[in-house]
C-alpha positions as CSV (number, residue, x, y, z in Angstrom):
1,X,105.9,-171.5,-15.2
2,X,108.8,-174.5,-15.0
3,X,108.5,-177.3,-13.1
4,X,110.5,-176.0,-10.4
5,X,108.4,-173.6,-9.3
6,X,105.3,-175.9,-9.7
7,X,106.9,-178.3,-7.1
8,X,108.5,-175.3,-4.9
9,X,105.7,-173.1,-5.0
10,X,103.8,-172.7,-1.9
11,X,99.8,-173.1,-1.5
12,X,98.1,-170.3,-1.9
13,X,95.7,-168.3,0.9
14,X,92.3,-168.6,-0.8
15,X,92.5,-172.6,-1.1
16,X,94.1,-173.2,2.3
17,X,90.9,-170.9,3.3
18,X,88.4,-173.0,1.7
19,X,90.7,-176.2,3.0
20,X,89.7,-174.6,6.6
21,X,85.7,-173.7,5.6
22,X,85.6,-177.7,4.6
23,X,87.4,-178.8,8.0
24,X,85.3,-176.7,10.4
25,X,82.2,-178.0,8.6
26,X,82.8,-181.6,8.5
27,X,84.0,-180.6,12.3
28,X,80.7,-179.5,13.3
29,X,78.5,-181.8,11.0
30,X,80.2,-184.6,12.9
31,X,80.0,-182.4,16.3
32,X,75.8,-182.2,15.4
33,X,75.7,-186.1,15.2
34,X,78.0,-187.1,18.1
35,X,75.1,-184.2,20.3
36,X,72.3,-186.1,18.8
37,X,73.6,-189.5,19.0
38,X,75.9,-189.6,21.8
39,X,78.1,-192.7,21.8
40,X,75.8,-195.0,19.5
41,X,77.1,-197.6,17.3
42,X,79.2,-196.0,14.4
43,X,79.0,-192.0,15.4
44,X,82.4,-191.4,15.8
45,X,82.9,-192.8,12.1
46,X,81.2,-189.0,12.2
47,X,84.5,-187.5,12.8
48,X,86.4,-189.3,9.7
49,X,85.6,-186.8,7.2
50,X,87.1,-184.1,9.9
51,X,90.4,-185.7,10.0
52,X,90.4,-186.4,6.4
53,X,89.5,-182.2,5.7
54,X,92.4,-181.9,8.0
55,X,95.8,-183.1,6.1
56,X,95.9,-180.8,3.6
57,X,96.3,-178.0,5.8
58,X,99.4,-179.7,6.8
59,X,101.4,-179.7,3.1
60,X,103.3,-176.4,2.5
61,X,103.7,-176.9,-1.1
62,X,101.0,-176.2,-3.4
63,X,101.2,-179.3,-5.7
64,X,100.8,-181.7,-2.5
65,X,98.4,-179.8,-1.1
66,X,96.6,-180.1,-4.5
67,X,96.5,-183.7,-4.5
68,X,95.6,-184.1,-0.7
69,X,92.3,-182.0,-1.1
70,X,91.4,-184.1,-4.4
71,X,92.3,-187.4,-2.4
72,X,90.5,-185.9,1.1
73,X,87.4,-184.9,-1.0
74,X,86.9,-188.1,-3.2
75,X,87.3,-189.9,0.3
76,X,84.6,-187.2,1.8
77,X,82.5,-188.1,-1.1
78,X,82.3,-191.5,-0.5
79,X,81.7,-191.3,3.2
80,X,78.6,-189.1,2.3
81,X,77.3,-191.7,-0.1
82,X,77.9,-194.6,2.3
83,X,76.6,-193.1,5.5
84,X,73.7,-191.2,3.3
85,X,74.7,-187.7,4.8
86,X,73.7,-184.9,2.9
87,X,75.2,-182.8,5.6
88,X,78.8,-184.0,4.4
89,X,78.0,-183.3,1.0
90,X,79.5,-179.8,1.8
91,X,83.1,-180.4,3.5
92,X,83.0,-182.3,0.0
93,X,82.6,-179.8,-1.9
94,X,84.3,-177.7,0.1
95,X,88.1,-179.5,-0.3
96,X,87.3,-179.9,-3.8
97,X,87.1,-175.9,-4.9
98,X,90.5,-175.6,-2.4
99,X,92.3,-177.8,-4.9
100,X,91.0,-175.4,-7.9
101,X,91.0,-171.9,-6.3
102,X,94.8,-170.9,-6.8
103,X,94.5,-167.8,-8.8
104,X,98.4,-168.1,-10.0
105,X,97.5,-170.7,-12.1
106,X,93.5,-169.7,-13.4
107,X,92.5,-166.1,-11.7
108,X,89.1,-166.4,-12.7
109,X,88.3,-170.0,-11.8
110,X,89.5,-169.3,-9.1
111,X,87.3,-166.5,-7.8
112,X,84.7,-168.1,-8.9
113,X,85.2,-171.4,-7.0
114,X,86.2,-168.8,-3.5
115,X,82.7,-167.2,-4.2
116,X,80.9,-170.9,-4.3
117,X,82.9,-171.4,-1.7
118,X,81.8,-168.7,0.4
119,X,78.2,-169.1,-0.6
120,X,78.6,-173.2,0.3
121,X,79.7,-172.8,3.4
122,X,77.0,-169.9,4.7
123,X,74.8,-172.1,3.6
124,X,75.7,-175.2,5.8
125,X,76.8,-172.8,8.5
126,X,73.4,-171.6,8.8
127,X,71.9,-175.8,7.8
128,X,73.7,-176.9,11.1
129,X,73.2,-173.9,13.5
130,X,69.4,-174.9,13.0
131,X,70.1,-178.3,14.5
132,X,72.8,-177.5,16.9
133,X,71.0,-174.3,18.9
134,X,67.2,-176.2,19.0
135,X,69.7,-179.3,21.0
136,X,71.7,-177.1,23.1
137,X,69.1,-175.1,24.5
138,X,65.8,-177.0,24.2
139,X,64.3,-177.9,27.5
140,X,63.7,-181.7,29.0
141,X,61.0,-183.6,27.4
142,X,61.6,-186.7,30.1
143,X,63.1,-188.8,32.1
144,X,65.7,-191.5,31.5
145,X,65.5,-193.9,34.6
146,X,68.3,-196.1,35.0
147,X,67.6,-199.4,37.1
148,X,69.7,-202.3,38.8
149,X,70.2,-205.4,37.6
150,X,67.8,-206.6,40.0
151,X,65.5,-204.5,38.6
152,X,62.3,-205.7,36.5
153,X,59.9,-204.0,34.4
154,X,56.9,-205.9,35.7
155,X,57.5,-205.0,39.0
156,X,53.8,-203.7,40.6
157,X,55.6,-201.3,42.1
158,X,56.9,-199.4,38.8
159,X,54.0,-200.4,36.7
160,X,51.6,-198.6,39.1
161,X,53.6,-195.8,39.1
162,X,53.9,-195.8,35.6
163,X,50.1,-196.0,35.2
164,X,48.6,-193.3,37.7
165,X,51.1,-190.9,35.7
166,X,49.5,-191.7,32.6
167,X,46.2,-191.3,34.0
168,X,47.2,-187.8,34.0
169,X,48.9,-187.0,37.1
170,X,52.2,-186.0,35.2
171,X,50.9,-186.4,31.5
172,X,52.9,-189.3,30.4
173,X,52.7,-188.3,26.6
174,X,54.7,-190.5,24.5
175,X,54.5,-193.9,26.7
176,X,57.4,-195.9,28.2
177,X,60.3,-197.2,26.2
178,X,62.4,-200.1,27.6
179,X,66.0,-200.5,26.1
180,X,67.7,-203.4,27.0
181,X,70.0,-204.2,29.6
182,X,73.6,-203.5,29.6
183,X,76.5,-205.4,32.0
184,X,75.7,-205.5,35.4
185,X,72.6,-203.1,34.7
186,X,68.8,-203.1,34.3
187,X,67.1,-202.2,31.4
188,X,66.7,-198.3,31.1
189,X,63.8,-196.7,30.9
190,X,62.6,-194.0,29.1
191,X,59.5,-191.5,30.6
192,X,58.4,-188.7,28.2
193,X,56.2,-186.3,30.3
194,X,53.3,-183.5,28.8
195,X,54.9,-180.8,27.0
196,X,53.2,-177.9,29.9
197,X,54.4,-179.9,32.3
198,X,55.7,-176.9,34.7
199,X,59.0,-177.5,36.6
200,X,57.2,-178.5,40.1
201,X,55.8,-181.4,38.7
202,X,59.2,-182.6,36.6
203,X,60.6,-182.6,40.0
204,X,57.8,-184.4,41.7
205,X,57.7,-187.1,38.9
206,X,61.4,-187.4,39.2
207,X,61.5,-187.8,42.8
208,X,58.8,-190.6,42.7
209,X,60.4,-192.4,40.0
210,X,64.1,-192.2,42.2
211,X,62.0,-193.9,44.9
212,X,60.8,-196.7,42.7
213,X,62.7,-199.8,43.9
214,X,65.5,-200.7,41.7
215,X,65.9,-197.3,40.6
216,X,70.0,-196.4,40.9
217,X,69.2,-192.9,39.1
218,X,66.9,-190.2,37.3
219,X,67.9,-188.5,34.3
220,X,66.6,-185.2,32.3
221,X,65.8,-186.4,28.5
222,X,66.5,-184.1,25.8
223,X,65.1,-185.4,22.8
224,X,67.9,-183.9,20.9
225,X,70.6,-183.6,22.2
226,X,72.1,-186.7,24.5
227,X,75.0,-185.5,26.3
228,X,72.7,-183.3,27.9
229,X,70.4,-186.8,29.2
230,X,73.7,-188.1,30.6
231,X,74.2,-188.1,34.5
């Protein structure tokens, strides 16, 4: 083949397919970790790999998009490694079998890479479903009580609230975790009530915590998934 056609030739279906198996993985990895994590320090670096997965999909030639999958998955690579995601380890992968799957140049490498390829990206698919479903439809496990800035957390009022539920009138399982206040705000408050507790009760322990003094608002807490806490 001259070197016309290597520069003129365009990229072929089966790595632009596995170019599109690495950039919905990395999408959804990252989509996992911004559910889990909300807006915390350093998720949305999350969504890097995603972008990066991305730009080969937009070269039309096959020797640029050859060179943007091995540049996308050495920079992949290296996220994974700094950010200790296994989960990226895949998109990784991914981009780097689109670079080698062109079967115009090496028709058996590059069936074999589609088929570890496929089998890569099953096996992820099924890796994050098992974190993403348990976050989108698990129920409440608390409360997330926001406060004024006026608010304190010795206040009698909130601690003897916060000791006749432990006592067992809602089954305050996992204690009382204060975070720290933000601008204009009072610390925030997390209540995790007894597995069994039925919904009745989640609505009677809300209610009294809303009429705590200081409270501005109550919040369901899902342990996975903290969109779903916001309110």
């Amino acid at each position: 083949m001259n070197r016309q056609n290597l520069t003129t030739e365009e990229a072929h279906a089966w790595p632009r397919a596995l170019a599109v198996a690495a950039l919905l993985t990395s999408a959804l990895a990252a989509g996992w970790s911004h559910l889990a994590q909300g807006n915390a320090s350093g998720v949305w670096m999350g969504w890097l790999p995603a972008v990066m997965t991305a730009i080969p999909l937009f070269t039309v030639r096959r020797k640029p998009f050859e060179y943007a999958c091995l540049a996308a998955g050495v920079l992949v690579l290296c996220l994974a490694v700094v950010g200790a995601s296994l989960v990226m380890l895949f998109p990784a992968a991914l981009i780097f079998l689109a670079a080698v799957a062109d079967p115009r140049r090496a028709p058996r490498r590059a069936r074999v890479s589609v088929l570890v390829g496929v089998l890569l990206a099953i096996v992820a698919g099924v890796a994050l479903a098992g974190g993403i479903y348990p976050a989108l439809t698990s129920p409440p496990v608390g409360f997330i009580v926001h406060t004024s800035s006026e608010f304190t957390v010795t206040e009698p009022t909130f601690e003897r609230f916060v000791h006749r539920a432990a006592r067992g009138g809602y089954g305050v399982e996992g204690g009382v975790r204060v975070d720290a206040a933000g601008d204009d705000e009072g610390p925030t408050i997390t209540i995790q009530f007894r597995s069994n507790l039925p919904a009745d009760g989640q609505e009677r322990l809300r209610r009294h915590l809303a009429e705590v003094p200081g409270v501005t608002k109550v919040c369901s807490w899902y342990r996975d998934n903290h969109l779903r806490s916001r309110c």
